[in-house]
MARRO-107856 format. One record per residue (C-alpha): x, y, z. Coordinates in steps of 0.25 Angstrom, whole numbers, padded with zeros to 4 digits, always signed. Layout:
MARRO-107856
XYZ ...
//
This chain:
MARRO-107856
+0340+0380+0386 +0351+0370+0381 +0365+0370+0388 +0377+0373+0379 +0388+0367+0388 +0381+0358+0398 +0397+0354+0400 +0399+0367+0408 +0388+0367+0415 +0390+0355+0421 +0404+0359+0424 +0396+0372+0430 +0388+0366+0437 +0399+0358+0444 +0408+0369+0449 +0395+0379+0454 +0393+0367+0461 +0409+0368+0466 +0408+0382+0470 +0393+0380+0477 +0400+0370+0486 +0389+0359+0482 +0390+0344+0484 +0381+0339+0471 +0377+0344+0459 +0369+0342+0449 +0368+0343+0433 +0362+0339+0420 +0368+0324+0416 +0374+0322+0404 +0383+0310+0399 +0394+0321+0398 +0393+0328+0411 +0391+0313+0417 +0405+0307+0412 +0410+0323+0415 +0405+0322+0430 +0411+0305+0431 +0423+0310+0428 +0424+0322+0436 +0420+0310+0448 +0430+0302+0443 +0441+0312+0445 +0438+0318+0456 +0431+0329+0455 +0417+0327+0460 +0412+0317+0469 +0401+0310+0462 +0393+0310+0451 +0378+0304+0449 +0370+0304+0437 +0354+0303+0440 +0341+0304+0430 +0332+0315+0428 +0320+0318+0418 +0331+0326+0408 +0345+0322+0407 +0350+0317+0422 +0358+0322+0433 +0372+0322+0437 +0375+0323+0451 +0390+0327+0457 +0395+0326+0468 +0404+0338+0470 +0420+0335+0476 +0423+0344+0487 +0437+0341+0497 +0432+0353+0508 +0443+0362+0506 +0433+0375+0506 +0430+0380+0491 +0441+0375+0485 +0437+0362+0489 +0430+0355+0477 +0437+0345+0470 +0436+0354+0457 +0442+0365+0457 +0439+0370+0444 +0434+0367+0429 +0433+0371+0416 +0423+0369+0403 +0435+0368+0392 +0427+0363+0380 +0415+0373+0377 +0403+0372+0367 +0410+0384+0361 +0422+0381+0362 +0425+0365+0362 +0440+0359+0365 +0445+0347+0361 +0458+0342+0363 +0465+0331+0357 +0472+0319+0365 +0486+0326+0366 +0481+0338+0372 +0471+0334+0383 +0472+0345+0392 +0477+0345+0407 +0469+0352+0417 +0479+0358+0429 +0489+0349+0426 +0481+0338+0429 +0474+0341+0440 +0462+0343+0432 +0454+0336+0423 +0450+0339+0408 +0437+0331+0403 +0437+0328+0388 +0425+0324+0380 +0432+0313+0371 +0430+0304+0362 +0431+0291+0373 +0423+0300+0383 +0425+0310+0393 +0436+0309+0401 +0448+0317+0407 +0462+0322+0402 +0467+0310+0408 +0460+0299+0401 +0460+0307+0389 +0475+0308+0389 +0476+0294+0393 +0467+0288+0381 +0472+0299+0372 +0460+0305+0367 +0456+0319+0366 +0442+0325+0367 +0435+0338+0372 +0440+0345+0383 +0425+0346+0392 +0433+0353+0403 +0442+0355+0413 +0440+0351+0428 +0452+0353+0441 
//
């Protein structure tokens, strides 16, 4: 059976691991979901990212983010699928979305790459809003 949005269930598989308290997860690799998951390392968010071979399509391997402050204690506190098979959103470069007033980040799918609100505001392009991560 195919996947429809393999987008959000990456992002799924990311905050059940959050919630189970896990150290490393795994999911289905993608070029997307890699440059999703660098970026998300880059910014903070998770600790590490690996990328290893299978028979089928690969494996990404994160590395969960965790300051041991009980079960609030995850470096992400929350995220959000914005752009839906159903219901895409796109946004041009003078209204790139902030997320919490800047304490999150928006992923866009653009046309120079994914990248954050940030770097999207900076190079002045606009693009798909993937989703929404604090």
């Amino acid at each position: 059976m195919s996947m429809t949005d393999p987008i959000a269930d990456f992002l799924a598989r990311i905050r059940n691991g959050i919630r189970a308290r896990k150290l490393n997860i795994e999911a289905p690799r993608s070029n997307l979901k890699l440059r999703i998951a660098e970026i998300l390392r880059d910014e903070g968010f998770l600790g590490g990212v690996t990328s290893q071979e299978d028979n089928k399509q690969g494996v990404l391997k994160l590395t969960l983010r965790y300051d041991g402050r009980g079960a609030t204690g995850s470096a992400i506190t929350g995220m959000r699928r914005v752009s839906r098979p159903g219901q895409r959103a796109y946004v041009p470069a003078k209204q790139v979305p902030r997320v919490r007033n800047g304490l999150g980040i928006a992923l866009l799918s653009t046309s120079q790459g994914v990248m954050t609100d940030k770097e999207a505001r900076t190079k002045g392009v606009g693009g798909e809003v993937l989703c929404e991560v604090w």
